[in-house]
MISE-634045 format. One record per atom (N, C-alpha, C): atom name; z, x, y. Coordinates in nm, 2 decimals, padded with zeros to 4 digits, always signed. Each point is the difference from the previous one (the first is absolute). Last residue first. Example, Ala and Ser with C-alpha at 12.3 -4.5 7.8 and 13.67 -1.06 7.14 Angstrom:
2
site atom: N | c3: +00.71 | c1: +01.28 | c2: -00.22
site atom: CA | c3: +00.00 | c1: +00.09 | c2: +00.11
site atom: C | c3: +00.08 | c1: -00.08 | c2: +00.11
site atom: N | c3: -00.01 | c1: +00.03 | c2: -00.57
site atom: CA | c3: +00.00 | c1: -00.09 | c2: +00.12
site atom: C | c3: +00.00 | c1: +00.09 | c2: +00.12
# end
This chain:
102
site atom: N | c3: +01.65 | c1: -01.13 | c2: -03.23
site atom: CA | c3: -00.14 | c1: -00.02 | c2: +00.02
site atom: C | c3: -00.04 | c1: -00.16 | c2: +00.01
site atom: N | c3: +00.51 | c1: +00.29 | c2: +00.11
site atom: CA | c3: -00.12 | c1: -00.09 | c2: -00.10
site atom: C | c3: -00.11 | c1: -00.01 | c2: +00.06
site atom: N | c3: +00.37 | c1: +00.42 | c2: +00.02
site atom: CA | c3: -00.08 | c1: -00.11 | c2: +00.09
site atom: C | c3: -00.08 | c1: -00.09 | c2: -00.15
site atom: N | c3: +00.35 | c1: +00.34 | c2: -00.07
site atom: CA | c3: +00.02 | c1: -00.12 | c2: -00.01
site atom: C | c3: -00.07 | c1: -00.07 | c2: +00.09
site atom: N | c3: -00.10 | c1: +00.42 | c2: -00.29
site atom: CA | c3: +00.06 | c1: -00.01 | c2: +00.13
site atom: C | c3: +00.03 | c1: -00.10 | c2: +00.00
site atom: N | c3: -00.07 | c1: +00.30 | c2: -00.34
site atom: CA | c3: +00.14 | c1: -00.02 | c2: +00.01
site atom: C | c3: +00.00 | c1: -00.08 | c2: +00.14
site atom: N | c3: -00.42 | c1: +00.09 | c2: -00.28
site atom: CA | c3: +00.08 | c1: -00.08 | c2: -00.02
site atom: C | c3: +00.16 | c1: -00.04 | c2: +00.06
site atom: N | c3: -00.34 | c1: +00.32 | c2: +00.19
site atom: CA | c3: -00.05 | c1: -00.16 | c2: -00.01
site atom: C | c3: +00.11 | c1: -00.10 | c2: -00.07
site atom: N | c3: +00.16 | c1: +00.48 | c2: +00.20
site atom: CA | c3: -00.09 | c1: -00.01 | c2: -00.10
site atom: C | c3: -00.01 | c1: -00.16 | c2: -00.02
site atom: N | c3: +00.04 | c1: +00.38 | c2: +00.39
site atom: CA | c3: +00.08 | c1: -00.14 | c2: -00.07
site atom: C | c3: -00.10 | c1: -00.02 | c2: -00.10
site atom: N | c3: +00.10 | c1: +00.47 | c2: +00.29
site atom: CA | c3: -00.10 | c1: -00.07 | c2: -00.05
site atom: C | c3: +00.04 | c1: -00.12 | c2: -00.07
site atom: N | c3: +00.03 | c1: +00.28 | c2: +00.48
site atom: CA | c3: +00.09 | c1: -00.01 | c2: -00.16
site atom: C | c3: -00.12 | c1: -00.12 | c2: -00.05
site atom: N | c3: -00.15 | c1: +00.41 | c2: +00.35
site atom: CA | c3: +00.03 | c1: -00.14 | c2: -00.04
site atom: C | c3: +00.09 | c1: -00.04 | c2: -00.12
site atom: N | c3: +00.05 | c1: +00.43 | c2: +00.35
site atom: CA | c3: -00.08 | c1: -00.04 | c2: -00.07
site atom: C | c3: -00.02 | c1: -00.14 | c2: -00.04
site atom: N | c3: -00.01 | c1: +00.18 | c2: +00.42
site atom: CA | c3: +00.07 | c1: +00.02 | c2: -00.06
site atom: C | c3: -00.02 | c1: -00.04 | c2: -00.11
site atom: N | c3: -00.20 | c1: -00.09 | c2: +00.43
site atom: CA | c3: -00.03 | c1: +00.08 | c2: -00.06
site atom: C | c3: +00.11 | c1: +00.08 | c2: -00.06
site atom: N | c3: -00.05 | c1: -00.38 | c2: +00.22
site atom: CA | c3: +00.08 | c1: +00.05 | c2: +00.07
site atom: C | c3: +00.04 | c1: +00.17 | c2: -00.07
site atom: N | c3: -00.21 | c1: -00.39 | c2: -00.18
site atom: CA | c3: -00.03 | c1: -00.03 | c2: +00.13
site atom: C | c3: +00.02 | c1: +00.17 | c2: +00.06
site atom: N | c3: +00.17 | c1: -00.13 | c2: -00.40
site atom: CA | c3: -00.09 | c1: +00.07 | c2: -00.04
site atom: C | c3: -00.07 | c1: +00.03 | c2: +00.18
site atom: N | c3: +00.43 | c1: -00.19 | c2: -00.07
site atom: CA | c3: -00.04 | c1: +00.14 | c2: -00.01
site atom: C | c3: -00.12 | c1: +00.01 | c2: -00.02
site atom: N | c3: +00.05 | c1: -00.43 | c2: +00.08
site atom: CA | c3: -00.03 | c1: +00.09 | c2: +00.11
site atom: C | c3: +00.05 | c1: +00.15 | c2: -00.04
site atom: N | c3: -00.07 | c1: -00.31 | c2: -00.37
site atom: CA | c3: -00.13 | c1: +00.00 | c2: +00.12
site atom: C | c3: +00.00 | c1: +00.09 | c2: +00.11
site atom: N | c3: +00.33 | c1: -00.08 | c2: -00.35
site atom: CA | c3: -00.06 | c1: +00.11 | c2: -00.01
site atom: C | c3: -00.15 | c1: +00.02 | c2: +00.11
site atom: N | c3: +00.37 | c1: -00.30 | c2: +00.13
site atom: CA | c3: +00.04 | c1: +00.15 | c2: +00.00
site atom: C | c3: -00.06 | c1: +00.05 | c2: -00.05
site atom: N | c3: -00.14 | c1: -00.46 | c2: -00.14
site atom: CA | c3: +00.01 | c1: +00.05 | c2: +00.17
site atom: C | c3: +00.07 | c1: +00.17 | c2: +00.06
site atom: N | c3: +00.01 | c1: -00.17 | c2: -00.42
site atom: CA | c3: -00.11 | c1: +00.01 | c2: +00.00
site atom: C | c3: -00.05 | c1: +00.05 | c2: +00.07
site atom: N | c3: +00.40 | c1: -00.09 | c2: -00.21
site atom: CA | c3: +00.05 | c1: +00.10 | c2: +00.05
site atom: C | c3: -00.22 | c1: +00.03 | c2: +00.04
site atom: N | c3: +00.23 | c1: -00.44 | c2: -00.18
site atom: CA | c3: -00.06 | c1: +00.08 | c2: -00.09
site atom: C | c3: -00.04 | c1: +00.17 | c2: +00.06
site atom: N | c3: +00.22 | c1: -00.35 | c2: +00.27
site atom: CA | c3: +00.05 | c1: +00.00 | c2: -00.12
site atom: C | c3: +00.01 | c1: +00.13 | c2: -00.13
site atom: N | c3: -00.31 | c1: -00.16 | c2: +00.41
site atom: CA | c3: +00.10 | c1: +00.11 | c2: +00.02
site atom: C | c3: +00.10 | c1: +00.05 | c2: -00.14
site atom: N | c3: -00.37 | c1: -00.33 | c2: -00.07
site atom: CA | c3: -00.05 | c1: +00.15 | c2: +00.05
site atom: C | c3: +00.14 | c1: +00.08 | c2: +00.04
site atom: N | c3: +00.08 | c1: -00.45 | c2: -00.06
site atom: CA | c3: +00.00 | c1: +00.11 | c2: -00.12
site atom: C | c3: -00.09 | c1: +00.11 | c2: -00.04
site atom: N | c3: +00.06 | c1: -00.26 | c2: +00.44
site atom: CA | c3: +00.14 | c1: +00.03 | c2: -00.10
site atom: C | c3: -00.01 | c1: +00.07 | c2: -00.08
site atom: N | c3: -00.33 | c1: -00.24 | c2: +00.19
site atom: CA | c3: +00.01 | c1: +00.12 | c2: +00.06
site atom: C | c3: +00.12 | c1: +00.06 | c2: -00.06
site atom: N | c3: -00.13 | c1: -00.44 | c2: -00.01
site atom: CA | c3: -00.14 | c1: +00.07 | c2: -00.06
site atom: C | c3: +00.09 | c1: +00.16 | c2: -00.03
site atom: N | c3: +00.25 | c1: -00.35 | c2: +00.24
site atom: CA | c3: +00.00 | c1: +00.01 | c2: -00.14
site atom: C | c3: -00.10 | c1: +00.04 | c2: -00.05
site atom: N | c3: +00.00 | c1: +00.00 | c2: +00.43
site atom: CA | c3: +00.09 | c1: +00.05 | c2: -00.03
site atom: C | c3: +00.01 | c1: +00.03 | c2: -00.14
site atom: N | c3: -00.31 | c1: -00.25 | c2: +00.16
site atom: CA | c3: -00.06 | c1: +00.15 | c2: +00.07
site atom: C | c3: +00.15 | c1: +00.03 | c2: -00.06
site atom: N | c3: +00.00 | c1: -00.41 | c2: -00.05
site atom: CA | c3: -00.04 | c1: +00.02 | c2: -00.06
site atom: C | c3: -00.06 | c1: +00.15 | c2: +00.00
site atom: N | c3: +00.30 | c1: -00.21 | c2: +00.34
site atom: CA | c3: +00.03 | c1: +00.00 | c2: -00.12
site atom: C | c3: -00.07 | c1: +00.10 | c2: -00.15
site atom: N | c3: -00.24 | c1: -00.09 | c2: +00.46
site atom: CA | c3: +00.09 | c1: +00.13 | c2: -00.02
site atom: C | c3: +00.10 | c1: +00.01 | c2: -00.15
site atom: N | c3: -00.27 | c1: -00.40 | c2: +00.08
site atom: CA | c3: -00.09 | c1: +00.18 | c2: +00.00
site atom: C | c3: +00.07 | c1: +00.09 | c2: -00.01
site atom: N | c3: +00.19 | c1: -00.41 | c2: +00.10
site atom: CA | c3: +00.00 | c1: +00.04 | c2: -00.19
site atom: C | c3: -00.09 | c1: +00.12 | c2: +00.02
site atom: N | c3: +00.14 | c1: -00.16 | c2: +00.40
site atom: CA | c3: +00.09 | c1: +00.05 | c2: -00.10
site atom: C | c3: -00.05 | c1: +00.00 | c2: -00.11
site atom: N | c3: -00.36 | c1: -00.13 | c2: +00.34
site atom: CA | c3: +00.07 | c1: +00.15 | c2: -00.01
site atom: C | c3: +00.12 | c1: +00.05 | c2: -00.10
site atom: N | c3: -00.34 | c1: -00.38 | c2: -00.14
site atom: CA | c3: +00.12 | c1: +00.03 | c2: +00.12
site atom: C | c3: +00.01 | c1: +00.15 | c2: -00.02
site atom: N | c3: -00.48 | c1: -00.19 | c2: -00.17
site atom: CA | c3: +00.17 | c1: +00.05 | c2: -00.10
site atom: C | c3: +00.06 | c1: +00.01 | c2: +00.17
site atom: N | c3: -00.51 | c1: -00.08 | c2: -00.07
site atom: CA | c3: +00.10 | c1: -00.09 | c2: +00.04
site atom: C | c3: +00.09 | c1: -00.01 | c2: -00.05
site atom: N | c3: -00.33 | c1: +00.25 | c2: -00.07
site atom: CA | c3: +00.05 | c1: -00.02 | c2: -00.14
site atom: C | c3: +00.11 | c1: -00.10 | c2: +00.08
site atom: N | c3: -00.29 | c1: +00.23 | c2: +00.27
site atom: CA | c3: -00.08 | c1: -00.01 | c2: -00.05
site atom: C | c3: +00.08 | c1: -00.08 | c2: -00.10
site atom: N | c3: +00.26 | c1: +00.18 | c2: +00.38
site atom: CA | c3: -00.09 | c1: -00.07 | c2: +00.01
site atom: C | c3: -00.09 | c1: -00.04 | c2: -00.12
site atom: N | c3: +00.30 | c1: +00.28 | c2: -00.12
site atom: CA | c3: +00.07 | c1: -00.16 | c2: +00.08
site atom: C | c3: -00.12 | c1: -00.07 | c2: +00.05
site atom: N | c3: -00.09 | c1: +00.45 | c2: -00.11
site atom: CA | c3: +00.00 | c1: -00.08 | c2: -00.10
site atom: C | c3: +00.10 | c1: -00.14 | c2: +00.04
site atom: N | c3: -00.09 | c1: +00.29 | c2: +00.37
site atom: CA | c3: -00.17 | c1: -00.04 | c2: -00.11
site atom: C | c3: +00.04 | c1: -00.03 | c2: -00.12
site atom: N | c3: +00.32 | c1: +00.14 | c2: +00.22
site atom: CA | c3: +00.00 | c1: -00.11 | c2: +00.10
site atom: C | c3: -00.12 | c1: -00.02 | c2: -00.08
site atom: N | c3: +00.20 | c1: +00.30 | c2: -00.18
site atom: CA | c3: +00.06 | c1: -00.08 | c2: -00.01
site atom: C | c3: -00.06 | c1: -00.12 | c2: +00.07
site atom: N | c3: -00.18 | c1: +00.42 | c2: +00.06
site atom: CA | c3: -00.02 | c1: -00.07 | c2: -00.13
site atom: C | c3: +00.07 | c1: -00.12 | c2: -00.03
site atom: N | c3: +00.05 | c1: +00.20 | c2: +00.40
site atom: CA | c3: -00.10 | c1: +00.00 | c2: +00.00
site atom: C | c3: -00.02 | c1: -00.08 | c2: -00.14
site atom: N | c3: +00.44 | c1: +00.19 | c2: +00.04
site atom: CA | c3: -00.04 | c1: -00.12 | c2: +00.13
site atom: C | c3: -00.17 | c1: -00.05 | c2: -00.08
site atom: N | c3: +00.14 | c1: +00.42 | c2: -00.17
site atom: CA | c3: +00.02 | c1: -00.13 | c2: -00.07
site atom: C | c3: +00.01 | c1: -00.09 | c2: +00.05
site atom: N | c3: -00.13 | c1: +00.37 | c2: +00.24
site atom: CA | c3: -00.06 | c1: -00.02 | c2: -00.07
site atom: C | c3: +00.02 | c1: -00.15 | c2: -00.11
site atom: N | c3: +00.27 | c1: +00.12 | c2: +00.45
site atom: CA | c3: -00.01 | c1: -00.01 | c2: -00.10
site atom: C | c3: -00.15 | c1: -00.01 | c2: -00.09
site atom: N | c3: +00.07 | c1: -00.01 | c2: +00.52
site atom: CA | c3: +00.06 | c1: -00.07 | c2: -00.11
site atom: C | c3: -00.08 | c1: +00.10 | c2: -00.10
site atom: N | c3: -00.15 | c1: +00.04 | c2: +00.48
site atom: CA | c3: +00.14 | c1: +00.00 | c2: -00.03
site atom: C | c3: +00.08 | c1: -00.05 | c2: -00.11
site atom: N | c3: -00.52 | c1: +00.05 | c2: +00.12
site atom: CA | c3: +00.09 | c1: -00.16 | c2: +00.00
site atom: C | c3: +00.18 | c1: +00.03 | c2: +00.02
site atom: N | c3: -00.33 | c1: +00.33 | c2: -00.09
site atom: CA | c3: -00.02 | c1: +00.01 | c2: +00.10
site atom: C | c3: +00.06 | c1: -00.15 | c2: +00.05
site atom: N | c3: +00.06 | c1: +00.22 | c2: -00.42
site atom: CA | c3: +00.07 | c1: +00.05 | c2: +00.13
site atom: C | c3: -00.03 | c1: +00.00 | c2: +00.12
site atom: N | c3: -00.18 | c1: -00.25 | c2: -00.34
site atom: CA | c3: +00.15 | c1: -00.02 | c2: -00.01
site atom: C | c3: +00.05 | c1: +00.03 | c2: +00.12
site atom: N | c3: -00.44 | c1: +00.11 | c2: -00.14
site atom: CA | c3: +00.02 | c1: -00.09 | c2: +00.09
site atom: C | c3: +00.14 | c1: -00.06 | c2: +00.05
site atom: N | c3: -00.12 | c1: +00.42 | c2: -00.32
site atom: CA | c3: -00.02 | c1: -00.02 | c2: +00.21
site atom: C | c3: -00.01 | c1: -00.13 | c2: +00.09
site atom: N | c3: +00.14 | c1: -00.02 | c2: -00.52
site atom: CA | c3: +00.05 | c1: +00.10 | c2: +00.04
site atom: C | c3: +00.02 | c1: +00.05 | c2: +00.19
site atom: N | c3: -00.38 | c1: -00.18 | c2: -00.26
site atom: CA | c3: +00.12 | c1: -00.12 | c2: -00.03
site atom: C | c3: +00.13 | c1: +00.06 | c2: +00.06
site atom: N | c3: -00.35 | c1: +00.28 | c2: -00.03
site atom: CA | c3: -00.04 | c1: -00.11 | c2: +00.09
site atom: C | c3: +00.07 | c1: -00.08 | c2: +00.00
site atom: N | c3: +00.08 | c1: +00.29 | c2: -00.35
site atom: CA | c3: +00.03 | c1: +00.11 | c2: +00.14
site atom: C | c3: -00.03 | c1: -00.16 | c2: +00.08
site atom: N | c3: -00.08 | c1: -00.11 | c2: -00.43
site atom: CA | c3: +00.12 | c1: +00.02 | c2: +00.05
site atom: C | c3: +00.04 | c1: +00.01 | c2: +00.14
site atom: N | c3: -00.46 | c1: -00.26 | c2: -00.04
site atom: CA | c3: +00.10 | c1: +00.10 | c2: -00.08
site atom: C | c3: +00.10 | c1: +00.05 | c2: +00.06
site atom: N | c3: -00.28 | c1: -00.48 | c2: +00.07
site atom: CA | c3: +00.06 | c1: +00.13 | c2: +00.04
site atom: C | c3: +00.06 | c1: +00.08 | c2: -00.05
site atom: N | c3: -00.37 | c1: -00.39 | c2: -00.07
site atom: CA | c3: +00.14 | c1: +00.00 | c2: -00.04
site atom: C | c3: +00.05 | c1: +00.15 | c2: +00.06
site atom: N | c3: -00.47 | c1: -00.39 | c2: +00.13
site atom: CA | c3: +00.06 | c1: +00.19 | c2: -00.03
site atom: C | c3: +00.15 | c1: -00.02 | c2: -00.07
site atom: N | c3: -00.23 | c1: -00.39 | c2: +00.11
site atom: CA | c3: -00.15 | c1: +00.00 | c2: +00.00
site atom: C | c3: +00.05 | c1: +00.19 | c2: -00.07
site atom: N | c3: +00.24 | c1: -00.38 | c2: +00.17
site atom: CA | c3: +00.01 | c1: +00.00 | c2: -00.14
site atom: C | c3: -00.11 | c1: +00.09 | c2: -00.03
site atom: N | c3: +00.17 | c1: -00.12 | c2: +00.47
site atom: CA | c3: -00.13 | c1: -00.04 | c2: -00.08
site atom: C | c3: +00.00 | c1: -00.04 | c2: -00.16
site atom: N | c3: +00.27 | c1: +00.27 | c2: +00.29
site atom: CA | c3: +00.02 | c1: -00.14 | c2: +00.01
site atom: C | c3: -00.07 | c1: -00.09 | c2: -00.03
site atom: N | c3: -00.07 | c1: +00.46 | c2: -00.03
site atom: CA | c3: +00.10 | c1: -00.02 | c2: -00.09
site atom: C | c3: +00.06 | c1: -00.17 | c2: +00.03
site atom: N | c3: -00.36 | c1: +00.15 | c2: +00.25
site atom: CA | c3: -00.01 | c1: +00.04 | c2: -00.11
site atom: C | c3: +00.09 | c1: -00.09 | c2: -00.09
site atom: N | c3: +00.06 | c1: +00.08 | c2: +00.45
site atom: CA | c3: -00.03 | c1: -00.12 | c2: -00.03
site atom: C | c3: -00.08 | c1: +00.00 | c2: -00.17
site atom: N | c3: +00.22 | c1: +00.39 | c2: +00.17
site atom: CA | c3: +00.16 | c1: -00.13 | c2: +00.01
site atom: C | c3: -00.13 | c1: -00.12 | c2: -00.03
site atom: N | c3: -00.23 | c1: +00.38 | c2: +00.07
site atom: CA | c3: +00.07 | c1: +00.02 | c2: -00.16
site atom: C | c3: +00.09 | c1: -00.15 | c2: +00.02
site atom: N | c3: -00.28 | c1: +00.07 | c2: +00.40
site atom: CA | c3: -00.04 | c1: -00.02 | c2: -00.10
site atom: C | c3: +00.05 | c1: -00.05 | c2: -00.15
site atom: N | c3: +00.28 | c1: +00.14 | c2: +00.37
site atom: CA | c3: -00.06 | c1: -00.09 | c2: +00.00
site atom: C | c3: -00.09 | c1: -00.06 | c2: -00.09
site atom: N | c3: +00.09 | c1: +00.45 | c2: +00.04
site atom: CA | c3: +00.14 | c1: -00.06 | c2: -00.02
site atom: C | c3: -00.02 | c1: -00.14 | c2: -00.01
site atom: N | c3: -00.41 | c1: +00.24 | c2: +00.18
site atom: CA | c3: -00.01 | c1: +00.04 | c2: -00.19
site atom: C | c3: +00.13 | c1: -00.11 | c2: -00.01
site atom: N | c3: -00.03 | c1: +00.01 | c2: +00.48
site atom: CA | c3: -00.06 | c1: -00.04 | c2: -00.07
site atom: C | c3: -00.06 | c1: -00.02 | c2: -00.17
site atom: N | c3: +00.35 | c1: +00.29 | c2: +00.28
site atom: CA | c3: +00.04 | c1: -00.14 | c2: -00.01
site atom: C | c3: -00.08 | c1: -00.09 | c2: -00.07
site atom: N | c3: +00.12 | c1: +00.46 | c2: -00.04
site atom: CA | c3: -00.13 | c1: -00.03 | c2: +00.01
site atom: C | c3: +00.04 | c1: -00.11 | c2: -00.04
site atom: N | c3: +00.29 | c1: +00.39 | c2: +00.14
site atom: CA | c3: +00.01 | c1: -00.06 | c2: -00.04
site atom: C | c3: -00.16 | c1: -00.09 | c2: +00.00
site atom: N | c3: +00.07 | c1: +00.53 | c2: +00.03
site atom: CA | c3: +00.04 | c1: -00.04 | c2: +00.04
site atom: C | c3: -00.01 | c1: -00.23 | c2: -00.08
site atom: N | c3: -00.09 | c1: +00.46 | c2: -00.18
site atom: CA | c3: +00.17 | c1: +00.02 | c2: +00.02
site atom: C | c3: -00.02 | c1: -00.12 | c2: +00.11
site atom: N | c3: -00.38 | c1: +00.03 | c2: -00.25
site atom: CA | c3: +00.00 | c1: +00.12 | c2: +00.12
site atom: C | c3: +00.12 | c1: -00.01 | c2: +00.00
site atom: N | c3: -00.07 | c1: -00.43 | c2: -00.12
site atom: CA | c3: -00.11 | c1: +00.06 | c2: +00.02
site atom: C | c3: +00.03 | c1: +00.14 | c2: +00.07
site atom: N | c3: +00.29 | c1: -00.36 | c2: -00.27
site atom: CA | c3: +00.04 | c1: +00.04 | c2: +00.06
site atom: C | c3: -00.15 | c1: +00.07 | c2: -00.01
site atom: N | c3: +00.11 | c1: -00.27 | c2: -00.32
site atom: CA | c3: +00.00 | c1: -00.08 | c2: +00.12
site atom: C | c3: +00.00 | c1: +00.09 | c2: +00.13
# end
């Protein structure tokens, strides 16, 4: 979104009517620079795009964003993501001991 280091209102514009369109989906990093340019949260963004589309309240989104998430941490999944993040090594969980359902 950015031309030269400096900002390019018109391409920014473009992409926002794209993606309003249904027409583009935005990758990470892009999901990521719009956030920061809204002041919120990457998971704001998705949250708000799945409430809108599956007409779910905000509390059970989050409810349910909760109880997704648990047994990633649980299962020590989340720490091996960001050691690895964070360039250290990864631990390795093995499939059967984790307790996410499929």
């Amino acid at each position: 979104m950015r031309k030269g280091g400096s900002f390019n209102r018109a391409k920014y514009f473009r992409y926002l009517s794209l993606l309003e369109h249904g027409r583009s989906s935005p990758t990470l990093d892009k999901l990521q620079d719009l956030s920061e340019a809204l002041g919120v949260s990457p998971l704001v963004l998705l949250g708000a795009a799945t409430a809108i589309k599956e007409g779910v309240p905000v509390d059970e989104l989050i409810d349910e964003f909760a109880a997704q998430m648990r047994p990633f941490e649980a299962d020590g999944i989340l720490n091996a993501a960001r050691s690895e993040l964070m360039g250290r090594s990864c631990l390795v969980v093995q499939p059967a001991e984790s307790s996410i359902e499929h």
